[in-house]
PDB file with one MODEL, atoms N, CA, C and O in Angstrom:
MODEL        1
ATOM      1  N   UNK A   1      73.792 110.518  34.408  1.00  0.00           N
ATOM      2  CA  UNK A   1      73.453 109.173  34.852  1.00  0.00           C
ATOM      3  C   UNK A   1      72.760 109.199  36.213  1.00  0.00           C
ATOM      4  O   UNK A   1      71.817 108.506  36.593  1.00  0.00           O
ATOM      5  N   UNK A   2      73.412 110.119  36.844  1.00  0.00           N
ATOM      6  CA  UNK A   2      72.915 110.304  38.252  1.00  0.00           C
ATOM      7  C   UNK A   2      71.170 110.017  38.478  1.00  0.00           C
ATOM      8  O   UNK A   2      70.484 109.164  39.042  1.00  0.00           O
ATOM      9  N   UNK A   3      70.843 111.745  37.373  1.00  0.00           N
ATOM     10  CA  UNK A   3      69.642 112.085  37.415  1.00  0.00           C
ATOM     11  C   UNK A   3      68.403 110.591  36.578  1.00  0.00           C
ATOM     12  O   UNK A   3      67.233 110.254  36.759  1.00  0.00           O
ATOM     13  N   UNK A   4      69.103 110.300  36.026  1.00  0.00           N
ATOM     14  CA  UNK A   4      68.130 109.068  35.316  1.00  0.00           C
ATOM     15  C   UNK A   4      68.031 108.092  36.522  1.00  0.00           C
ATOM     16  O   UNK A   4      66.884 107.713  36.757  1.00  0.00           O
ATOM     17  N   UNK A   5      68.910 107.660  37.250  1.00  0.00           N
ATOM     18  CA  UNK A   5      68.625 106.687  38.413  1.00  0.00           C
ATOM     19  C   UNK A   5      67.603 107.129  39.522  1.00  0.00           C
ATOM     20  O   UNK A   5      66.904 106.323  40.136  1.00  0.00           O
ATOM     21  N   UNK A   6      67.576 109.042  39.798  1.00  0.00           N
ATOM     22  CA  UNK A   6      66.652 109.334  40.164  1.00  0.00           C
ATOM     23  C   UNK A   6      65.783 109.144  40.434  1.00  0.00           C
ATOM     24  O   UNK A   6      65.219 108.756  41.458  1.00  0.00           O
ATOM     25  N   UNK A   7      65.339 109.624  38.712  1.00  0.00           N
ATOM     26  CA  UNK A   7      64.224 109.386  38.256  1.00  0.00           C
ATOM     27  C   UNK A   7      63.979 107.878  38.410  1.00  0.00           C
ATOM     28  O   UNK A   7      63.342 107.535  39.406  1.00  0.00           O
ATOM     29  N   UNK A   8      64.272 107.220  37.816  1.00  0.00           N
ATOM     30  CA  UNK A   8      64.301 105.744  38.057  1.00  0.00           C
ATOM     31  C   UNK A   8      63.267 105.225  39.260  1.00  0.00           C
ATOM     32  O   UNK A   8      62.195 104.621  39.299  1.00  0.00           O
ATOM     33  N   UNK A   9      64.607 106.060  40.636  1.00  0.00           N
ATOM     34  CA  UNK A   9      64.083 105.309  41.817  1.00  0.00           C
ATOM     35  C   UNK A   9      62.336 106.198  42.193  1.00  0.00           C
ATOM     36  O   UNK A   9      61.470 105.737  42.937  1.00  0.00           O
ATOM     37  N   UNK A  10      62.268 107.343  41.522  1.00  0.00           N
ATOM     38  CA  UNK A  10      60.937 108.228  42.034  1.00  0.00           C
ATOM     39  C   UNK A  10      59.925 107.036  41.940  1.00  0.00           C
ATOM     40  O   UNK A  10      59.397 106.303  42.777  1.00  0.00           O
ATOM     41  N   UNK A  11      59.856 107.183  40.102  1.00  0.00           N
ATOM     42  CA  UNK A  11      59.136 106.543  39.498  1.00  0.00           C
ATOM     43  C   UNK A  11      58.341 105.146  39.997  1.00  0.00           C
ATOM     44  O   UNK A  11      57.122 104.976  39.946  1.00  0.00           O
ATOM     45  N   UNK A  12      59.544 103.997  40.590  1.00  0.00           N
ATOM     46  CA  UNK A  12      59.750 102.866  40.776  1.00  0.00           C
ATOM     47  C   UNK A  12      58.769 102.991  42.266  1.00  0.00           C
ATOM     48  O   UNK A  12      57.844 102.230  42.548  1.00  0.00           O
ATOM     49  N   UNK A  13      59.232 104.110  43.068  1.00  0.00           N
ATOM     50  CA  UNK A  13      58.735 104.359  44.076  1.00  0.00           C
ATOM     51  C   UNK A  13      56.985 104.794  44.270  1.00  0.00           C
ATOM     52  O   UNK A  13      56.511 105.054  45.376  1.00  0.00           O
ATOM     53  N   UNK A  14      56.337 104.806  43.243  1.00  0.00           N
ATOM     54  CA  UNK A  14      55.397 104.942  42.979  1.00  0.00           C
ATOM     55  C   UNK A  14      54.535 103.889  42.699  1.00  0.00           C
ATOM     56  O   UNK A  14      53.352 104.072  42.988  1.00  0.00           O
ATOM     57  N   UNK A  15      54.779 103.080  42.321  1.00  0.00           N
ATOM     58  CA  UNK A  15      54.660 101.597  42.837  1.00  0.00           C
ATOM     59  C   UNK A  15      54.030 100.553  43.782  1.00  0.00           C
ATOM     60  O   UNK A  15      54.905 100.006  44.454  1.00  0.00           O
ATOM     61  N   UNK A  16      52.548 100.021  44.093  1.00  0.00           N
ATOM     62  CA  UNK A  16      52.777  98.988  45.072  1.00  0.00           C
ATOM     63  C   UNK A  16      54.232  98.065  45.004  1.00  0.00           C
ATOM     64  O   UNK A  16      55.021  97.868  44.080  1.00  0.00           O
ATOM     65  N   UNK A  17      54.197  97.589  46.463  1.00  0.00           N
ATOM     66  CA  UNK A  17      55.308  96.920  46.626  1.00  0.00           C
ATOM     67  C   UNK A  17      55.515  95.601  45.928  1.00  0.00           C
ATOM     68  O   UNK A  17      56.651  95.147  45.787  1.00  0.00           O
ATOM     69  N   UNK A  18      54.220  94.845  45.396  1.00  0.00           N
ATOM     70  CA  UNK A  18      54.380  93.685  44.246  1.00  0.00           C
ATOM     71  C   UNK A  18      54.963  94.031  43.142  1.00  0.00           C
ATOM     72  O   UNK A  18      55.885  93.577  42.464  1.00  0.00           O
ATOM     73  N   UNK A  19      53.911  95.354  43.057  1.00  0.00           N
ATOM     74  CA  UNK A  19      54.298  95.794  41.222  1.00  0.00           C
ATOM     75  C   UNK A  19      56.006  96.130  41.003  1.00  0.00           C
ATOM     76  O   UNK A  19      56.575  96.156  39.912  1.00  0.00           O
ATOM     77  N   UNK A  20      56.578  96.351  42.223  1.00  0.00           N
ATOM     78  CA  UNK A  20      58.059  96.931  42.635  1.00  0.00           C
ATOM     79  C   UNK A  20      58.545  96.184  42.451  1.00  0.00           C
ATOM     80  O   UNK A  20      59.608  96.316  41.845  1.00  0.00           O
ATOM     81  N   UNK A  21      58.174  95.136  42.776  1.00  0.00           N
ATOM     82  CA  UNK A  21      59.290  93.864  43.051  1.00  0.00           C
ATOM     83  C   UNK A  21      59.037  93.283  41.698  1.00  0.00           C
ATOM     84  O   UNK A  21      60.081  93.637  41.151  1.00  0.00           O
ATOM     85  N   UNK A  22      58.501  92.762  40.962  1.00  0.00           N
ATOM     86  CA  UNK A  22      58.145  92.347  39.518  1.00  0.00           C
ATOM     87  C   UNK A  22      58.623  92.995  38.547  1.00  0.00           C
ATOM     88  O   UNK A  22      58.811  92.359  37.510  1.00  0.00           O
ATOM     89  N   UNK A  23      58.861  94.004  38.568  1.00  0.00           N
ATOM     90  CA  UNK A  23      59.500  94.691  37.694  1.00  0.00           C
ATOM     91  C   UNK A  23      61.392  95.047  38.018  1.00  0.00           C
ATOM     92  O   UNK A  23      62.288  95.143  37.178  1.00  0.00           O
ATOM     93  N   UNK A  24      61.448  95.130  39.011  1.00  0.00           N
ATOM     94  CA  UNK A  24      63.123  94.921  39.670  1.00  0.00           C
ATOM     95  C   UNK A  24      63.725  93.473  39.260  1.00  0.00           C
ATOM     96  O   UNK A  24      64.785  93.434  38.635  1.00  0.00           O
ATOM     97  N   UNK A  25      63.073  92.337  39.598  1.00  0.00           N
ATOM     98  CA  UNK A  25      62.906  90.951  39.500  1.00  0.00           C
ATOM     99  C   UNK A  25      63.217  91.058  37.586  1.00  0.00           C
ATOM    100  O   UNK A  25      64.319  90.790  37.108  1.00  0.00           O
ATOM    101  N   UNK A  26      62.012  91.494  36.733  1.00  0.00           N
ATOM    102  CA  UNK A  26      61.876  91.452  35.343  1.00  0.00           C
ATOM    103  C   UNK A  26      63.496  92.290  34.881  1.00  0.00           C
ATOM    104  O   UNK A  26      64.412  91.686  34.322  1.00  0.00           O
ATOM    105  N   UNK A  27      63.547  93.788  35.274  1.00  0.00           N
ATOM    106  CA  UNK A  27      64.241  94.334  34.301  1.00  0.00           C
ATOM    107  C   UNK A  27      65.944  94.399  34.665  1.00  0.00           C
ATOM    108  O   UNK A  27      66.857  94.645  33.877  1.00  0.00           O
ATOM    109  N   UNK A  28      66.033  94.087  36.157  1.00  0.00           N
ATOM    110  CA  UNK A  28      67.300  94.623  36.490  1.00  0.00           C
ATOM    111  C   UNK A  28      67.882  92.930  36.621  1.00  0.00           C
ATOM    112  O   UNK A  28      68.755  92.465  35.889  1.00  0.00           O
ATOM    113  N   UNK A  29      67.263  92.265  37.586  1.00  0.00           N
ATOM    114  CA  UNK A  29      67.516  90.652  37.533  1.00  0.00           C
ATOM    115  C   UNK A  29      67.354  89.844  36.222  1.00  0.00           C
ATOM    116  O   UNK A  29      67.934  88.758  36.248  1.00  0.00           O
ATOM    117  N   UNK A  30      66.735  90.120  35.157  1.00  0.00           N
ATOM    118  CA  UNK A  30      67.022  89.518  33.948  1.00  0.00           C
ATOM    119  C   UNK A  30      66.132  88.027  33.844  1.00  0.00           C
ATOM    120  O   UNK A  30      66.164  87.237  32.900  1.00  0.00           O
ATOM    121  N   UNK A  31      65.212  87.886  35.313  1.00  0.00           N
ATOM    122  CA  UNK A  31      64.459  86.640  35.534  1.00  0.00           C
ATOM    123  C   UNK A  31      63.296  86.659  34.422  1.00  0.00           C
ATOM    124  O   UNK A  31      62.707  87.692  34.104  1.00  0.00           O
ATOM    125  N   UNK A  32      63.103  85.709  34.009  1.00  0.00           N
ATOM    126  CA  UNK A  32      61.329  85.722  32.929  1.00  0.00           C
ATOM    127  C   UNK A  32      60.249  85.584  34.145  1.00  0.00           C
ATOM    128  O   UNK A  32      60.471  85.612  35.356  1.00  0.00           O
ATOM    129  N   UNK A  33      59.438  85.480  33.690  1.00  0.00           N
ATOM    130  CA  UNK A  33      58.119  85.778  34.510  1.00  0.00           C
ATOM    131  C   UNK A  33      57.909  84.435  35.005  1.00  0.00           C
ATOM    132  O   UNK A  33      57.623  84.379  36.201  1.00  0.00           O
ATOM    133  N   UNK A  34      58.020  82.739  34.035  1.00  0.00           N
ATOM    134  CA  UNK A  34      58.253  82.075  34.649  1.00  0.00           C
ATOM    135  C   UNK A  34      59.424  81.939  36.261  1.00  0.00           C
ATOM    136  O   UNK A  34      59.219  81.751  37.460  1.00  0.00           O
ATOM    137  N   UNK A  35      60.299  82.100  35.634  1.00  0.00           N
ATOM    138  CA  UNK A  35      60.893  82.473  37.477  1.00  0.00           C
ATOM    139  C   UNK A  35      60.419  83.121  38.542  1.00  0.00           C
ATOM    140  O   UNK A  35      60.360  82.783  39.724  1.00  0.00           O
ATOM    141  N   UNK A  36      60.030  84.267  37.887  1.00  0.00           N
ATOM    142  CA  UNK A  36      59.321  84.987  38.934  1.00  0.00           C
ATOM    143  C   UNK A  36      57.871  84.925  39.970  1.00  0.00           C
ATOM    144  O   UNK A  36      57.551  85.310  41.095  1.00  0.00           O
ATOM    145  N   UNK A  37      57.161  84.079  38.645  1.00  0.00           N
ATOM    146  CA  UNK A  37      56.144  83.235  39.149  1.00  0.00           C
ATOM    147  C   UNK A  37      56.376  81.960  40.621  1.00  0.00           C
ATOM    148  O   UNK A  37      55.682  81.786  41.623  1.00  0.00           O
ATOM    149  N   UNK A  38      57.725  81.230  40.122  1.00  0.00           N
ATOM    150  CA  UNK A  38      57.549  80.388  40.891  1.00  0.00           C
ATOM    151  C   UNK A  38      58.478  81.420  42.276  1.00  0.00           C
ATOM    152  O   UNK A  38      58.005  81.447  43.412  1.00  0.00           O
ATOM    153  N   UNK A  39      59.672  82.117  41.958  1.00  0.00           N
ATOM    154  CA  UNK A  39      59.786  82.597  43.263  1.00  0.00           C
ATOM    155  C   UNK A  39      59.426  83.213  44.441  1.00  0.00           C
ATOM    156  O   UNK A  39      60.006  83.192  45.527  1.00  0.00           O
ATOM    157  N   UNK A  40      58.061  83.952  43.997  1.00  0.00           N
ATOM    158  CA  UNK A  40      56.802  84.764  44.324  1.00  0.00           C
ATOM    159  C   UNK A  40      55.657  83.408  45.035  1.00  0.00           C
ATOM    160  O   UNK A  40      55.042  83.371  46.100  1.00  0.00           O
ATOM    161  N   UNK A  41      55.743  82.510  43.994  1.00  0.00           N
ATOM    162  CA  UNK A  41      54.851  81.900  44.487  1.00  0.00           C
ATOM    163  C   UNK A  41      53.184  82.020  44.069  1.00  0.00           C
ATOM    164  O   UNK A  41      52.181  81.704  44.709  1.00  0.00           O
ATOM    165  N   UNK A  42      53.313  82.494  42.994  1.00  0.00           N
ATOM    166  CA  UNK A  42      52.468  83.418  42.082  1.00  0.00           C
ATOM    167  C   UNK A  42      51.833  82.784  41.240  1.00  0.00           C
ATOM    168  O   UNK A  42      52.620  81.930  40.830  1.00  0.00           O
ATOM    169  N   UNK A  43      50.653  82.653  40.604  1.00  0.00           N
ATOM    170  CA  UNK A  43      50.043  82.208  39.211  1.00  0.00           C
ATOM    171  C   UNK A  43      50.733  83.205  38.079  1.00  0.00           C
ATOM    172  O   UNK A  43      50.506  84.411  37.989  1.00  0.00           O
ATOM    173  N   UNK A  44      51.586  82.470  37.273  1.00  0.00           N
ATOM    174  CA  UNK A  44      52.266  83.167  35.913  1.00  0.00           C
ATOM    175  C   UNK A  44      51.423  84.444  35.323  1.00  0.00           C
ATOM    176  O   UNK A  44      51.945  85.523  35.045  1.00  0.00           O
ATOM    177  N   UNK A  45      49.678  84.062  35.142  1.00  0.00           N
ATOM    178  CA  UNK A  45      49.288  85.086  34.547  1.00  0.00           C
ATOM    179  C   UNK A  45      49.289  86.184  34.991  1.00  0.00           C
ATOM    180  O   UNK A  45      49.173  87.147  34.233  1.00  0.00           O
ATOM    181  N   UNK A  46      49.472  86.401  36.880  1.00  0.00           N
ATOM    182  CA  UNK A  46      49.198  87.755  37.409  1.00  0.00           C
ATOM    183  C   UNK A  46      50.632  88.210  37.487  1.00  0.00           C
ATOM    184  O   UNK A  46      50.901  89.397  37.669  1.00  0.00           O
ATOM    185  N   UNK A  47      51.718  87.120  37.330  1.00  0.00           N
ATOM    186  CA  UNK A  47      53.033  87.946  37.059  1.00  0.00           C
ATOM    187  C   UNK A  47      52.575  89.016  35.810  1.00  0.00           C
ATOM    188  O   UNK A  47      52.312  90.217  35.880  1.00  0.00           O
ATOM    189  N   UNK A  48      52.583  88.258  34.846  1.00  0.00           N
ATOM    190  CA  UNK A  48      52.357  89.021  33.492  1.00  0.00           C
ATOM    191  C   UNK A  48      51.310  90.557  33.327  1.00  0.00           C
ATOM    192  O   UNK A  48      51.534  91.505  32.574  1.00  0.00           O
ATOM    193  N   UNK A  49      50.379  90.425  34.105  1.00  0.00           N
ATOM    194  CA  UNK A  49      49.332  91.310  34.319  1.00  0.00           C
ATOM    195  C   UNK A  49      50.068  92.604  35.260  1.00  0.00           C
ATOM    196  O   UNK A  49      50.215  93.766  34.882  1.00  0.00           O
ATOM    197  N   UNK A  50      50.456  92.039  36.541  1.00  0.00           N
ATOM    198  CA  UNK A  50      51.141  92.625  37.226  1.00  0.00           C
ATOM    199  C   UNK A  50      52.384  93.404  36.674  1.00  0.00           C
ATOM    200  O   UNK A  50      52.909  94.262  37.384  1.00  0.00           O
ATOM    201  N   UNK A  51      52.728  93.205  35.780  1.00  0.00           N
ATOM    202  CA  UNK A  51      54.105  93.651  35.039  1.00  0.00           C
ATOM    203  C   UNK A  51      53.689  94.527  33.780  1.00  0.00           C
ATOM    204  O   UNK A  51      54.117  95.646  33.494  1.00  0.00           O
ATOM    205  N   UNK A  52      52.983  93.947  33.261  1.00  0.00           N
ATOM    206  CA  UNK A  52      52.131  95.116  32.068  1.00  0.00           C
ATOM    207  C   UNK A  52      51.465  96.322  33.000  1.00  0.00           C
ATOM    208  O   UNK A  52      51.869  97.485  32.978  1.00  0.00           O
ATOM    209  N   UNK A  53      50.557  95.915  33.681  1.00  0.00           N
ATOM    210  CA  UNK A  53      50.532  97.175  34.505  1.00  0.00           C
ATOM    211  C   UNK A  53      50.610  98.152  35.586  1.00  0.00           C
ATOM    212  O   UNK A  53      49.852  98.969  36.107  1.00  0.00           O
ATOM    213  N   UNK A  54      52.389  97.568  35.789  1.00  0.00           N
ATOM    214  CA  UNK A  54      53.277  98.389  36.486  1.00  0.00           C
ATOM    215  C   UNK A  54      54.029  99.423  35.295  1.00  0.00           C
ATOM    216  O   UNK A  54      54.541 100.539  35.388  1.00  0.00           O
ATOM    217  N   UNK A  55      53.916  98.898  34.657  1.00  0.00           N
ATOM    218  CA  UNK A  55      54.472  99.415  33.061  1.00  0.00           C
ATOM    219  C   UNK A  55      53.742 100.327  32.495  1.00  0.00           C
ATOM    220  O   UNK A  55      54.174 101.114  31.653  1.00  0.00           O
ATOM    221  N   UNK A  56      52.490 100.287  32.945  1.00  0.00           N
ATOM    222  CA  UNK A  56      51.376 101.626  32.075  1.00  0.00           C
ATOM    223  C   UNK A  56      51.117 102.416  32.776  1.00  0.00           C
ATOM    224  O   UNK A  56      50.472 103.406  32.430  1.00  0.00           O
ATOM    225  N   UNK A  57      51.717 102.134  34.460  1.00  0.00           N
ATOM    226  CA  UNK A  57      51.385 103.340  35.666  1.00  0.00           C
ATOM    227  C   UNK A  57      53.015 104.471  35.452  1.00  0.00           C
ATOM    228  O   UNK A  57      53.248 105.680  35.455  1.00  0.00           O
ATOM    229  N   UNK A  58      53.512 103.675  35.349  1.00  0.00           N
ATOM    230  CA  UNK A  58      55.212 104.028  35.098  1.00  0.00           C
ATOM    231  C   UNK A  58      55.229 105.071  33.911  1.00  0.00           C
ATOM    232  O   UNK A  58      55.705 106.206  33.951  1.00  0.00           O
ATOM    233  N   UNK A  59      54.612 104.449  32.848  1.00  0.00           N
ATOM    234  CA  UNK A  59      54.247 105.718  31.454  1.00  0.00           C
ATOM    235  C   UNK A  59      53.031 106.883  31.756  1.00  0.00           C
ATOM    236  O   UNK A  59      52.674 107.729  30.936  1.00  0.00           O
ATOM    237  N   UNK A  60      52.361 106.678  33.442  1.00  0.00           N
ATOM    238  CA  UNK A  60      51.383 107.968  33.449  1.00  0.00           C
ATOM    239  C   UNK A  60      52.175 108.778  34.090  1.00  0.00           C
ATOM    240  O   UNK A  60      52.136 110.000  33.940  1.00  0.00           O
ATOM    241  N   UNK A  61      53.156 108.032  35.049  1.00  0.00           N
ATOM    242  CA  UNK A  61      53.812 108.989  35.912  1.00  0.00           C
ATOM    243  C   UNK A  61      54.672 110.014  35.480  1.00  0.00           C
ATOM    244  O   UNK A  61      54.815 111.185  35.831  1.00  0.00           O
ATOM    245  N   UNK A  62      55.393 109.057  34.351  1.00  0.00           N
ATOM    246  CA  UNK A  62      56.329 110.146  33.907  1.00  0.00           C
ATOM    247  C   UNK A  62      56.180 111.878  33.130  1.00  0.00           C
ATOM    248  O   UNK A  62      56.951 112.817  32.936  1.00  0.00           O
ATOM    249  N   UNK A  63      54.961 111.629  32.909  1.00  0.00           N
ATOM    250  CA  UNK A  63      54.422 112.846  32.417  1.00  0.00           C
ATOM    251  C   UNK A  63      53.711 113.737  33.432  1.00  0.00           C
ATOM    252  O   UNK A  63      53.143 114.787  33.128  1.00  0.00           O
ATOM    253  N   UNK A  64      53.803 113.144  34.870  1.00  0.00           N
ATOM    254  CA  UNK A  64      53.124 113.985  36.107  1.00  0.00           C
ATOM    255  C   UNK A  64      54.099 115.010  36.491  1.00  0.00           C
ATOM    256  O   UNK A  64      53.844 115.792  37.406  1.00  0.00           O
TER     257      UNK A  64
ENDMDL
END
């Protein structure tokens, strides 16, 4: 368990600090993107954008 949180935090750490927070916000806080939109202060679509591709940098890394 240890090593998966690790990894976790490497990964996560690789990250701009939006894309960080949008995805912490999405997967660990359980918020929808509507929430996150308005807590950010954000237009919904760049939550969504922002979150898809924090998600496709996250699947290059892991194979680095």
């Amino acid at each position: 368990m240890l090593k998966i949180l690790l990894l976790m935090n490497t990964l996560l750490s690789k990250l701009n600090i939006s894309e960080r927070e949008i995805v912490i916000l999405h997967l660990v806080n359980d918020l929808t993107f509507k929430d996150i939109s308005k807590i950010l202060n954000r237009p919904l679509g760049s939550i969504a954008w922002q979150y898809n591709s924090a998600l496709k940098k996250l699947r290059r890394f892991q194979y680095e």
